[in-house]
SERO-4910 file (N, C-alpha, C, O; in steps of 0.05 Angstrom, whole numbers):
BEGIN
 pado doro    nc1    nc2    nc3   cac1   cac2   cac3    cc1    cc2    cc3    oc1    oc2    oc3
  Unk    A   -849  -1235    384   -838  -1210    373   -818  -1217    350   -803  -1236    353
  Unk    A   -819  -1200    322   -804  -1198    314   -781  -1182    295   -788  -1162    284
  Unk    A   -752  -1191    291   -743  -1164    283   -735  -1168    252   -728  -1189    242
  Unk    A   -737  -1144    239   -729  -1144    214   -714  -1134    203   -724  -1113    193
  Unk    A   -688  -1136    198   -666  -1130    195   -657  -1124    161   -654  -1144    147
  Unk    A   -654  -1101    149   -655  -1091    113   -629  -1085    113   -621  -1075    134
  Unk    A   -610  -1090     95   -578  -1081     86   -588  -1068     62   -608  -1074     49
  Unk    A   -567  -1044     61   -568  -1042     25   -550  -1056     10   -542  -1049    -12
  Unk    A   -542  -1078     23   -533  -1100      5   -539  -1128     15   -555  -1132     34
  Unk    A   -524  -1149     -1   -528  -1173      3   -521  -1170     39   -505  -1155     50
  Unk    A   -542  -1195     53   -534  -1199     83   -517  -1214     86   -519  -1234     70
  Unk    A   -493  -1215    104   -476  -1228    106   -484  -1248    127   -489  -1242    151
  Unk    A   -487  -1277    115   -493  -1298    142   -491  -1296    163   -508  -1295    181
  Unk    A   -461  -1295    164   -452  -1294    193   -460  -1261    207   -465  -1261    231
  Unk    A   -461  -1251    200   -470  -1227    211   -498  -1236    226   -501  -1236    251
  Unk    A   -515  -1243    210   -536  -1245    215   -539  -1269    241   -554  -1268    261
  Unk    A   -521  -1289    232   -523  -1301    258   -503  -1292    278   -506  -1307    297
  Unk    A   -489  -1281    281   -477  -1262    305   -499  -1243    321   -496  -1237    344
  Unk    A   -520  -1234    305   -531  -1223    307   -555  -1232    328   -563  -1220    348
  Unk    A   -560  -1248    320   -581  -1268    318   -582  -1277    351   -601  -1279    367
  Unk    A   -547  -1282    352   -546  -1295    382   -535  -1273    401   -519  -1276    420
  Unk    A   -543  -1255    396   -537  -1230    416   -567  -1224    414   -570  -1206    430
  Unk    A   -583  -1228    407   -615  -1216    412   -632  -1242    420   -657  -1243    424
  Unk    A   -617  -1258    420   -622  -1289    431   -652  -1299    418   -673  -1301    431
  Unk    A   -648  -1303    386   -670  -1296    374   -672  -1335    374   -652  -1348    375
  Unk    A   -697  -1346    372   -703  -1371    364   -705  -1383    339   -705  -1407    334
  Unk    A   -707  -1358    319   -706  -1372    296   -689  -1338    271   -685  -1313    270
  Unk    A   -685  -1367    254   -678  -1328    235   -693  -1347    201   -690  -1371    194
  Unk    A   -712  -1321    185   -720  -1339    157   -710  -1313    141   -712  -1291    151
  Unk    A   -697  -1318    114   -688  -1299     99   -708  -1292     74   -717  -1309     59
  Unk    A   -712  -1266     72   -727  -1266     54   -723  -1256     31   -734  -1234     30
  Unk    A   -710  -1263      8   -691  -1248     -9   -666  -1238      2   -666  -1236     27
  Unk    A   -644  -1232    -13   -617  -1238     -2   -617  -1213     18   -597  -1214     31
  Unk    A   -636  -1185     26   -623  -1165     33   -634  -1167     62   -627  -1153     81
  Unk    A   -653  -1187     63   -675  -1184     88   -687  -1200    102   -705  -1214     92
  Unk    A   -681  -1204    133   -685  -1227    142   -700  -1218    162   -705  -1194    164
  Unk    A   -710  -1240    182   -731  -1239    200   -725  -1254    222   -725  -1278    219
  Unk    A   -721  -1246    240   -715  -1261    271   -738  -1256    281   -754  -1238    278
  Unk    A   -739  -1280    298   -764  -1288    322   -747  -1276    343   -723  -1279    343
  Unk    A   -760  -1263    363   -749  -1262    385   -770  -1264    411   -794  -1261    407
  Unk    A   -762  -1269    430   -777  -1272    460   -801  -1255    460   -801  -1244    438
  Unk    A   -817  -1249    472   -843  -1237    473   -831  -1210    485   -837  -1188    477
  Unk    A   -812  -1214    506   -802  -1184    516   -785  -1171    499   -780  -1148    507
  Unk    A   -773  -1178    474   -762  -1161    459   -771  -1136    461   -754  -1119    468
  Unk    A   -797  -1128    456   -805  -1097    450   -788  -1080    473   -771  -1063    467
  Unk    A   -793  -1085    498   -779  -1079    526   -750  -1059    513   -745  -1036    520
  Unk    A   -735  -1077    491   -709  -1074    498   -707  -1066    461   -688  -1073    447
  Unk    A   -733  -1050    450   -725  -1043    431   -696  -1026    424   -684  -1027    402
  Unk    A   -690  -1013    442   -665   -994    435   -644  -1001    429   -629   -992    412
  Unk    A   -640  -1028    451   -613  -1043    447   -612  -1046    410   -597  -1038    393
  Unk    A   -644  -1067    409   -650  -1080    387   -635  -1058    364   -616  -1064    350
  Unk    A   -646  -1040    365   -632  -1009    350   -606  -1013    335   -599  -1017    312
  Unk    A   -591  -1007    366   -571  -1003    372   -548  -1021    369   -525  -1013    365
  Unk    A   -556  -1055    372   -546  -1074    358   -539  -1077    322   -518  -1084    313
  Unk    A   -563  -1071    308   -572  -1062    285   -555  -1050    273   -539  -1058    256
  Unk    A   -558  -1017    286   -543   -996    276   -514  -1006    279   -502   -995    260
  Unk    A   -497  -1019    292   -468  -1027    299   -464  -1041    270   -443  -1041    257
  Unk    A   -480  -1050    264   -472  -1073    242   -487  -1058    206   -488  -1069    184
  Unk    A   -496  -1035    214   -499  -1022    189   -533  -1038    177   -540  -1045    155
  Unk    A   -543  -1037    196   -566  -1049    186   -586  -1040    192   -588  -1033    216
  Unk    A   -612  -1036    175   -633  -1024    182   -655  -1044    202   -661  -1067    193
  Unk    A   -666  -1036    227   -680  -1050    234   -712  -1038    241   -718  -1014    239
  Unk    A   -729  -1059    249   -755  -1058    247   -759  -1080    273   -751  -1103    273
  Unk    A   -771  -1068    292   -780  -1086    318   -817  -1095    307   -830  -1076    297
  Unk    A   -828  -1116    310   -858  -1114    305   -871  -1134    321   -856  -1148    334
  Unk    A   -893  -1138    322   -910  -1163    333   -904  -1175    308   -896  -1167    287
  Unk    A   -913  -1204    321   -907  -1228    300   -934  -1214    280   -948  -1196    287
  Unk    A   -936  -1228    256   -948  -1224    235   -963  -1198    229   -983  -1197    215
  Unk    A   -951  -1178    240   -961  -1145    233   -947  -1144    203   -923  -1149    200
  Unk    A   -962  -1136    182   -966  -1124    161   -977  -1107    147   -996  -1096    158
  Unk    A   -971  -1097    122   -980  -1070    116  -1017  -1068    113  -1032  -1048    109
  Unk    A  -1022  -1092    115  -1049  -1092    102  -1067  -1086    135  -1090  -1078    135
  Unk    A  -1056  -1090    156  -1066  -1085    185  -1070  -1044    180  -1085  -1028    190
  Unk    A  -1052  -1041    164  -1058  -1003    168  -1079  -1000    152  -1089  -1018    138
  Unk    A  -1089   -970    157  -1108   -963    137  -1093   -926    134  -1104   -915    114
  Unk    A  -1078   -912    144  -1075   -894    146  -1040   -885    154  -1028   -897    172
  Unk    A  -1030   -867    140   -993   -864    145   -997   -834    144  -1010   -822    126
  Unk    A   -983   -819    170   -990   -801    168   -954   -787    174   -945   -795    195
  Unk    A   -938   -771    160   -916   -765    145   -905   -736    150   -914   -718    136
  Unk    A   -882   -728    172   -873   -702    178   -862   -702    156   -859   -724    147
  Unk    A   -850   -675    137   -840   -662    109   -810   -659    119   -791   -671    109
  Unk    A   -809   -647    132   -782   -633    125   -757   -655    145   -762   -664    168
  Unk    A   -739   -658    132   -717   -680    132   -727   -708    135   -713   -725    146
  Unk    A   -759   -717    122   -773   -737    124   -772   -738     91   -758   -749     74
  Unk    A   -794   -724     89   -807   -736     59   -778   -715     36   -762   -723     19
  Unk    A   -784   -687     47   -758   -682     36   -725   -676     44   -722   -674     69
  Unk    A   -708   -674     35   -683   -679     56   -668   -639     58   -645   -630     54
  Unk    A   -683   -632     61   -678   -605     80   -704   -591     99   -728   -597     99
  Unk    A   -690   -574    114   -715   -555    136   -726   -533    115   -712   -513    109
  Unk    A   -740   -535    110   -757   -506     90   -747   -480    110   -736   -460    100
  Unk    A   -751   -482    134   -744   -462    140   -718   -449    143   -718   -424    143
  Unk    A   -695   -460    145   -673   -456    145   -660   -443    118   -643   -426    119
  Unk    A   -670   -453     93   -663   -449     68   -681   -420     70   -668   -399     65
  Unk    A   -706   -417     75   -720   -388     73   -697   -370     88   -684   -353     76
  Unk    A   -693   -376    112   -668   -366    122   -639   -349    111   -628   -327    116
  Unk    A   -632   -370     95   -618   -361     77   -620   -348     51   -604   -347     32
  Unk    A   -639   -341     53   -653   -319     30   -636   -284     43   -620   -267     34
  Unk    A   -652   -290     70   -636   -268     86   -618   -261     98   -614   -241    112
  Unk    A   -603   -286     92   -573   -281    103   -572   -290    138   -557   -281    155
  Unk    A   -592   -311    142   -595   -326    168   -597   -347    173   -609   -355    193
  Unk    A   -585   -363    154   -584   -385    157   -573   -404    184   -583   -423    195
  Unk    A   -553   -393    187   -539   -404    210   -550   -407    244   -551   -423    262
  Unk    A   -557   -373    236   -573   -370    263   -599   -390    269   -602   -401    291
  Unk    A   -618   -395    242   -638   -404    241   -637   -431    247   -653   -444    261
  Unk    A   -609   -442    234   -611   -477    237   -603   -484    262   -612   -503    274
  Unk    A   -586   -467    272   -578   -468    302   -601   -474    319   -600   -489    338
  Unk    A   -616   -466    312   -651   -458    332   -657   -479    322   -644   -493    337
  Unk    A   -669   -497    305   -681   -513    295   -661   -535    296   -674   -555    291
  Unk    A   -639   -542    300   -630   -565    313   -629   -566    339   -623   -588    349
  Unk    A   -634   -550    352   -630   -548    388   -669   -565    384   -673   -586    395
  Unk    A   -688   -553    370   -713   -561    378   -717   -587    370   -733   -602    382
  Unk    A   -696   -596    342   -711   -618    340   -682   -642    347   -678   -663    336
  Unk    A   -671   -634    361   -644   -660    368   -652   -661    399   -652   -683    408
  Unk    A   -660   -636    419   -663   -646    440   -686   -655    450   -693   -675    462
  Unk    A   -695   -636    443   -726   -632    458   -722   -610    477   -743   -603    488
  Unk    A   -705   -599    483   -704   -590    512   -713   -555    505   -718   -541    525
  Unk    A   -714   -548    486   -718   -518    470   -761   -517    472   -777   -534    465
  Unk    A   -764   -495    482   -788   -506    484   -799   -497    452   -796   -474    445
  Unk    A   -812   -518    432   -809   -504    401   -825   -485    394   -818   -467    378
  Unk    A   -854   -487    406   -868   -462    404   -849   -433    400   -843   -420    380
  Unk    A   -844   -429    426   -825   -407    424   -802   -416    399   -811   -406    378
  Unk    A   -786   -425    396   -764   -437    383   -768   -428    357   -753   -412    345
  Unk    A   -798   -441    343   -812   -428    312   -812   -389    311   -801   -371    298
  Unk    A   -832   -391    333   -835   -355    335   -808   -346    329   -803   -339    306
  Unk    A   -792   -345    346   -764   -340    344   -752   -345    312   -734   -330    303
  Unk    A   -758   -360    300   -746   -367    280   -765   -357    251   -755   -353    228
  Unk    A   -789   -354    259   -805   -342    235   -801   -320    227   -797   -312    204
  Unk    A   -800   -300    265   -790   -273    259   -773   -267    245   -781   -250    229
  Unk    A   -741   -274    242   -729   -274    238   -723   -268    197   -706   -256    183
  Unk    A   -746   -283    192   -759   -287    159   -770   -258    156   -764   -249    134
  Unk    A   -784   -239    173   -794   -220    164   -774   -195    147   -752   -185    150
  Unk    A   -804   -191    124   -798   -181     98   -788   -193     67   -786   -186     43
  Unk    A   -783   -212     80   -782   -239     55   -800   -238     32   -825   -238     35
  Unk    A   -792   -239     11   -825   -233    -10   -832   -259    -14   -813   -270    -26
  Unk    A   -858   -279     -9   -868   -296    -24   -865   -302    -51   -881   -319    -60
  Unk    A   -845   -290    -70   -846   -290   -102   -817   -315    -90   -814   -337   -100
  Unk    A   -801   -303    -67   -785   -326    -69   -779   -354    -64   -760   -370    -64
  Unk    A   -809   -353    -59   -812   -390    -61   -814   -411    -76   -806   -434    -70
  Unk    A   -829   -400   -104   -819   -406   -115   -795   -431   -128   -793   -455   -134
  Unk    A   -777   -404   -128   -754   -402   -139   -734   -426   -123   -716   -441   -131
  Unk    A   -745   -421   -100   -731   -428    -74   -733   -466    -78   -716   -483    -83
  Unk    A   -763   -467    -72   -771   -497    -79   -760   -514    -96   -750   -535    -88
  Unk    A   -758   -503   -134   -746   -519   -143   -715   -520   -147   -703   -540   -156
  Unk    A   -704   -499   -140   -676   -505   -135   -659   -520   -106   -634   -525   -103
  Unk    A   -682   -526    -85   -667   -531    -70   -687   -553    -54   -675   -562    -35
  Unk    A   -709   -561    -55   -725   -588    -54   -720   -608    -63   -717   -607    -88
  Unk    A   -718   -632    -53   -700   -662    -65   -720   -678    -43   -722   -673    -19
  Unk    A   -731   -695    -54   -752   -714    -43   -728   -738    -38   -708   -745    -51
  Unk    A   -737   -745    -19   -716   -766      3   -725   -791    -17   -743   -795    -33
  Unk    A   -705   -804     -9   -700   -835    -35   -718   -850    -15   -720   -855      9
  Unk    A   -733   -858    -44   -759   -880    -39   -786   -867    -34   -807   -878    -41
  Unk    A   -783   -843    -22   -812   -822    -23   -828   -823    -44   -853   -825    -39
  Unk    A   -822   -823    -62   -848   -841    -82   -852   -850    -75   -869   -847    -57
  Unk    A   -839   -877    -83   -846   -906    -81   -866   -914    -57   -884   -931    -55
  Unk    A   -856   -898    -39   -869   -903    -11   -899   -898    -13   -916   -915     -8
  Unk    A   -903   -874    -20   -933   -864     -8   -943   -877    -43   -965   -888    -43
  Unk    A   -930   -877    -68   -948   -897    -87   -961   -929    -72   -982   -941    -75
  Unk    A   -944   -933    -60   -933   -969    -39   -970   -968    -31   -990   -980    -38
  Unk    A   -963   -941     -8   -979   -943     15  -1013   -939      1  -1033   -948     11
  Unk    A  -1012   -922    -22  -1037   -925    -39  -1054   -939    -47  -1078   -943    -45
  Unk    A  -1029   -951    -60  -1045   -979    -79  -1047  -1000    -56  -1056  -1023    -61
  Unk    A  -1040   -994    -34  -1053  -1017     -9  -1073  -1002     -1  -1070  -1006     23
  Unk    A  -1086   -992     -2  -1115   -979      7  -1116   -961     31  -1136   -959     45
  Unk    A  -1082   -942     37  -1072   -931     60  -1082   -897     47  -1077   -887     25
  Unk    A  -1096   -887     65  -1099   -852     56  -1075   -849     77  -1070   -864     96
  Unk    A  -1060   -825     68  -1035   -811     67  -1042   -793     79  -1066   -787     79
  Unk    A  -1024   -778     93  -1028   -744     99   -997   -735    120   -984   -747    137
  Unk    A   -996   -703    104   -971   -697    116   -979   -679    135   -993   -660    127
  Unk    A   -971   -682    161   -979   -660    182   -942   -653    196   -923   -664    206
  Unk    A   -952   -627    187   -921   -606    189   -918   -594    204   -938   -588    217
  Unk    A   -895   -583    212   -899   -560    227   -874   -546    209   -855   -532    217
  Unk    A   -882   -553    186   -870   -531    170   -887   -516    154   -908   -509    165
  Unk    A   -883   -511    133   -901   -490    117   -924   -491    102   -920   -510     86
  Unk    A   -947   -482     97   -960   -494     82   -956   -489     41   -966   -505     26
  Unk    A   -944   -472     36   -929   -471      5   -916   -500      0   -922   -518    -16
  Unk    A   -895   -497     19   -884   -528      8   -902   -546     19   -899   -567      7
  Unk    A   -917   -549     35   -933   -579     43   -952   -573     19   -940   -587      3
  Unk    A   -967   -566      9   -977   -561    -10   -968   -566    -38   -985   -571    -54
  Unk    A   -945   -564    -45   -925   -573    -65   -916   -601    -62   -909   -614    -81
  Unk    A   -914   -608    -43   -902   -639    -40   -925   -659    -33   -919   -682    -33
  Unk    A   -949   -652    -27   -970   -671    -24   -984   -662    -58  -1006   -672    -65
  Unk    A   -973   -648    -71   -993   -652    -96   -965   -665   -111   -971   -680   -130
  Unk    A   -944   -663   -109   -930   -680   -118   -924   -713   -116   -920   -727   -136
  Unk    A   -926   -720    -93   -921   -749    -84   -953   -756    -85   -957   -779    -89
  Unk    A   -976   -738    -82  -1001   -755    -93  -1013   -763    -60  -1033   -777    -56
  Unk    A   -993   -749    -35  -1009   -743    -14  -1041   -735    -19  -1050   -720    -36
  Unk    A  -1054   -751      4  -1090   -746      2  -1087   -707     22  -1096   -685     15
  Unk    A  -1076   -714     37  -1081   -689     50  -1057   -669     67  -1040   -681     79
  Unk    A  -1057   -647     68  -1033   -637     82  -1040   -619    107  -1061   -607    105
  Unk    A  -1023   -614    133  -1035   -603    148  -1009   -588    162   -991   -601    172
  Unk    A  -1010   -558    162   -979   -544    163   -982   -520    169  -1004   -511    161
  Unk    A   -967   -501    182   -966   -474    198   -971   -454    174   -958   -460    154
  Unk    A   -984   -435    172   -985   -417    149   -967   -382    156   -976   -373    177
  Unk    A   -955   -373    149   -935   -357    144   -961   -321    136   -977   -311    121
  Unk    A   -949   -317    157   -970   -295    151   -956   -272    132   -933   -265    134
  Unk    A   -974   -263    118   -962   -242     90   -979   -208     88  -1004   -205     86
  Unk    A   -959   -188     88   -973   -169     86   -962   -152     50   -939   -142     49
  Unk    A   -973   -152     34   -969   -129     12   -944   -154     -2   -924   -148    -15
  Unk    A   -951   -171      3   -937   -190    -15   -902   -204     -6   -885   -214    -21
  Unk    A   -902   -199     29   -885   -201     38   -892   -219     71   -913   -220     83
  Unk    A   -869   -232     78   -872   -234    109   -872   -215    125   -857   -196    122
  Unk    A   -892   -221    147   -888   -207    171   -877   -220    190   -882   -209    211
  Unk    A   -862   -241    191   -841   -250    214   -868   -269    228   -862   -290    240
  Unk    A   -895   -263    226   -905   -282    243   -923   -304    236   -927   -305    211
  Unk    A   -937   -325    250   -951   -343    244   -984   -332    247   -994   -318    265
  Unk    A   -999   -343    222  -1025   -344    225  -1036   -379    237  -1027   -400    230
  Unk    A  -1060   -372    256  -1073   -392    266  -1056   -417    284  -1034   -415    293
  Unk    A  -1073   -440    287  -1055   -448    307  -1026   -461    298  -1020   -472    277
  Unk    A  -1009   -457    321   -986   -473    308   -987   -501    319   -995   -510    340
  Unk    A   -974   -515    291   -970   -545    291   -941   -547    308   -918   -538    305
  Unk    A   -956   -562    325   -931   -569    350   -937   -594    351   -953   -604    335
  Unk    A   -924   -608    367   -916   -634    376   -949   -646    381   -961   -661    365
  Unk    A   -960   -637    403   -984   -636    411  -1003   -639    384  -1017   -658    378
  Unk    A  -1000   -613    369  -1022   -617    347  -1017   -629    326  -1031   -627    306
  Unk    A   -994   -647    327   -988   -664    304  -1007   -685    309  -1022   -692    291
  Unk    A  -1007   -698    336  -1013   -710    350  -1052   -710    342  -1067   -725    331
  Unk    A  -1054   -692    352  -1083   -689    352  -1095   -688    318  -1117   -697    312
  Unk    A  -1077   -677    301  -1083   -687    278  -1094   -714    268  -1116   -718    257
  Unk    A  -1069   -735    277  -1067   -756    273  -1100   -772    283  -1114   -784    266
  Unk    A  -1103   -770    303  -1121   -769    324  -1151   -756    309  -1172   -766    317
  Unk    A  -1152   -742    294  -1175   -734    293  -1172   -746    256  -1194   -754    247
  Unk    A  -1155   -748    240  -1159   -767    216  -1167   -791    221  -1187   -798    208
  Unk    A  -1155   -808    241  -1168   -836    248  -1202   -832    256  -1220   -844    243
  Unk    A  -1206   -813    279  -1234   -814    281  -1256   -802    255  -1281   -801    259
  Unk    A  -1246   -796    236  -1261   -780    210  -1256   -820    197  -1276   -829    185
  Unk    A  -1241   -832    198  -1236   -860    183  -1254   -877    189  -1265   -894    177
  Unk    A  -1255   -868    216  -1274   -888    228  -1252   -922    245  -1259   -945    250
  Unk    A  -1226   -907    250  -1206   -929    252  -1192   -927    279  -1188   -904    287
  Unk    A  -1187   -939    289  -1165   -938    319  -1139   -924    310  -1131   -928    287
  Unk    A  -1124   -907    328  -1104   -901    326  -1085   -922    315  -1066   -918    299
  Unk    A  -1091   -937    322  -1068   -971    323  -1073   -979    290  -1066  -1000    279
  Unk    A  -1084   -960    279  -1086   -972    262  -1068   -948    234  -1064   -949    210
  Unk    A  -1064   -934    252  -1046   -911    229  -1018   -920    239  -1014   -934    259
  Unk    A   -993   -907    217   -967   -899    216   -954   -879    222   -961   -860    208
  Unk    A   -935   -873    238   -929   -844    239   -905   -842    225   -895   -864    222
  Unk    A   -892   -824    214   -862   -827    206   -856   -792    205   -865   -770    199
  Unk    A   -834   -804    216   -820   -770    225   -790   -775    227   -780   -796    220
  Unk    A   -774   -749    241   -744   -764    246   -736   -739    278   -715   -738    289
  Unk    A   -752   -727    282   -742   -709    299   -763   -712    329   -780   -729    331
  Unk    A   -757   -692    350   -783   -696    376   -802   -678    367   -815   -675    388
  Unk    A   -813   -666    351   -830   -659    347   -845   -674    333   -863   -662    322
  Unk    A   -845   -707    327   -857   -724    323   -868   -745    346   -883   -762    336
  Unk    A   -864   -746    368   -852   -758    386   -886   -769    399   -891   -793    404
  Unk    A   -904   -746    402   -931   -759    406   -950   -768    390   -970   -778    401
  Unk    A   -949   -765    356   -960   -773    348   -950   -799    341   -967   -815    332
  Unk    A   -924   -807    343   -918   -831    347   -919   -850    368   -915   -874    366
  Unk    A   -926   -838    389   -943   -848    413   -959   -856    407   -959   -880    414
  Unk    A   -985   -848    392  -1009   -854    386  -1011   -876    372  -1025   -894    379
  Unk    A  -1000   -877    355   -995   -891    327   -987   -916    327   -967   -921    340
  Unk    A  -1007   -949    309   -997   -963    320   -967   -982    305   -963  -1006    308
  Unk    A   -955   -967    294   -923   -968    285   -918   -940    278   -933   -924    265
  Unk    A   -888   -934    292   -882   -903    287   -845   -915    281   -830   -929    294
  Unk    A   -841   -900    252   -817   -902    238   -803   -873    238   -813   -852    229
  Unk    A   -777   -877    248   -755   -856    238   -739   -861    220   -724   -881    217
  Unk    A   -742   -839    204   -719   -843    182   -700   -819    185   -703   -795    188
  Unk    A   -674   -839    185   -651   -818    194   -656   -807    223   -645   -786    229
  Unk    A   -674   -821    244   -685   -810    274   -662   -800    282   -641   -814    280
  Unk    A   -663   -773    293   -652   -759    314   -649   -769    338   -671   -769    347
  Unk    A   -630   -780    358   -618   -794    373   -638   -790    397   -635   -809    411
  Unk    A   -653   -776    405   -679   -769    423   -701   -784    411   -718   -793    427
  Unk    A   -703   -789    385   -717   -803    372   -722   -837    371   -741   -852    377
  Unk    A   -693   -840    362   -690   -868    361   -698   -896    380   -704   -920    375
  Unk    A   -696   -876    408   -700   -905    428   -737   -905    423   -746   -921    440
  Unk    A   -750   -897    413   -777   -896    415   -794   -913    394   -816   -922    395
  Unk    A   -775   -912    375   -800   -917    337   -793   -951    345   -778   -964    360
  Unk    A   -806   -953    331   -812   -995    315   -791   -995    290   -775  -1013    287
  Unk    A   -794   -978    276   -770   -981    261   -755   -954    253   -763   -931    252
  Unk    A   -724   -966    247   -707   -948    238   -693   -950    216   -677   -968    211
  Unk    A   -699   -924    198   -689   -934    173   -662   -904    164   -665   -881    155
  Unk    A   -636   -921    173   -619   -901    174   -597   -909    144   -578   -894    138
  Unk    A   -604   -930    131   -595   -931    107   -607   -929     77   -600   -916     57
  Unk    A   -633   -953     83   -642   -952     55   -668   -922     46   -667   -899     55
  Unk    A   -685   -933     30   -705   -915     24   -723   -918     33   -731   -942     38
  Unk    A   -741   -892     40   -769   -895     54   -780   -921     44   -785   -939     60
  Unk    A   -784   -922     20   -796   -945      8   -784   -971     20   -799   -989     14
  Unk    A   -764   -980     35   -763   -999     46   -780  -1006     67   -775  -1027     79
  Unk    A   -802   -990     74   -821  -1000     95   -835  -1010     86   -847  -1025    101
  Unk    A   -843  -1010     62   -865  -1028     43   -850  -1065     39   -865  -1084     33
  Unk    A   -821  -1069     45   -806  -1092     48   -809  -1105     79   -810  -1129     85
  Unk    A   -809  -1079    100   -809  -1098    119   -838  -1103    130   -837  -1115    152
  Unk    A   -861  -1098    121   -881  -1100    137   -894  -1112    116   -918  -1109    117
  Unk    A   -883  -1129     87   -890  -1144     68   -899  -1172     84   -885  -1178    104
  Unk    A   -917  -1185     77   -929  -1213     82   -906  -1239     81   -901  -1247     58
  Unk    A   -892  -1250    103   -868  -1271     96   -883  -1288     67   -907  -1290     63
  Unk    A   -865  -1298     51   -873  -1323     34   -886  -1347     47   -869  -1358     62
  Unk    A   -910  -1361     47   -923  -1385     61   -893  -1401     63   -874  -1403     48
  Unk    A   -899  -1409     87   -871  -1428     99   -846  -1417    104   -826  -1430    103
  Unk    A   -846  -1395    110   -825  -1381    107   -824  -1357    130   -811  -1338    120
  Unk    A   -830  -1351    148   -841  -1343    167   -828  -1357    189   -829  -1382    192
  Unk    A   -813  -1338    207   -803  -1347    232   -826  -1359    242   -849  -1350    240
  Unk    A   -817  -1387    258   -829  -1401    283   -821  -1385    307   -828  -1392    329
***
């Protein structure tokens, strides 16, 4: 097993070997000044959380993996939107169109910090809430208040030009999933649609809703259209409504993971940019590669 540890700055030696000997690692190789690589025991995975949690103490981004897993083992990254690819809830901001913001985010952090909210209900509750809203204000809404998370390019350009098809499965909207997969150059998007009467919301959802479950089954039914094992896609999310398709998946990354989140993913990237996953699942330099 091994771990990969990213600073957004230079690594400090000793850190690293403090580090090093609290995860009782056998070897450490540096790979460029920001990013190093420890070997650890075969049971590491066991005790990913600590691994985390060690990490996170010292301000550092980590990545648990099998020895020589690389980006070129995927064929498929499949990408939750909202406080993922971009850094707000679409729904919360629609919210505050109507002067509900508060109420709304309230609901939507209880679903996605505990788990314990059951979300089906949690969305309904929260869609309603939108009714009468005009669709002209989306617009408006999008480009003043959409900000693509640092490295979100870079990332899904990364995951491209390695021969990875992309796809965002939401359980947010389809206007903005639709806007941000033709933006970032996503192959495909898959997201709850907002039902509209006379050019307005009606508070409810059309067709099925994307839940935890059907993120899941998404994921699950792109691999079998690929022709590929689950093990062979990415999941990346930051909340529990990511939680089974990162089950499935054979590396699942949180960025910024929600503390229900965290003990679960392979990696956690709570400092740098998405695009730093294209650094840690990079090929070591020949000779350079933990023993």
């Amino acid at each position: 097993m091994q771990v990969v540890v990213q600073s957004p700055a230079a690594l400090d030696a000793d850190v690293v070997a403090s580090l090093a000997r609290r995860l009782q690692a056998t070897s450490v190789a540096y790979q460029g000044p920001a990013l190093a690589r420890l070997a650890l025991p075969p049971q590491a995975d066991a005790r990913r959380q600590a691994v985390h949690a060690a990490c996170q103490a010292l301000g550092l981004d980590s990545a648990v993996l099998p020895p020589g897993r690389v980006l070129a083992d995927f064929k498929l990254a499949v990408f939750d939107m909202d406080s993922t690819l971009i850094d707000i809830e679409c729904i919360d901001e629609l919210a505050d169109l109507v002067g509900k913001k508060d109420e709304v985010a309230a609901l939507t952090e209880q679903a996605m910090q505990s788990g314990k909210v059951d979300y089906d209900t949690s969305l309904r509750m929260r869609t309603r809430l939108l009714a009468g809203l005009p669709v002209s204000a989306f617009g408006p809404l999008y480009d003043a208040r959409v900000r693509f998370s640092p490295g979100a390019h870079a990332l899904v350009a990364g995951l491209r030009q390695a021969g990875l098809k992309t796809a965002i499965v939401s359980g947010g909207f389809d206007y903005f999933t639709g806007r941000v997969r033709a933006e970032l150059g996503v192959d495909v998007d898959h997201s709850n649609r907002l039902a509209v009467r006379d050019g307005r919301l009606t508070g409810e959802l059309e067709g099925p809703l994307i839940n935890a479950r059907l993120k899941a089954a998404h994921l699950s039914r792109l691999c079998a259209e690929m022709g590929i094992p689950t093990s062979a896609a990415i999941a990346i999310g930051d909340g529990s409504n990511d939680r089974e398709m990162m089950a499935l998946a054979g590396l699942s990354v949180g960025f910024r993971p929600k503390p229900i989140l965290r003990p679960l993913v392979n990696v956690v990237i709570d400092h740098l940019g998405l695009d730093s996953l294209l650094e840690a699942l990079a090929a070591p330099p020949a000779g350079r590669a933990p023993s």
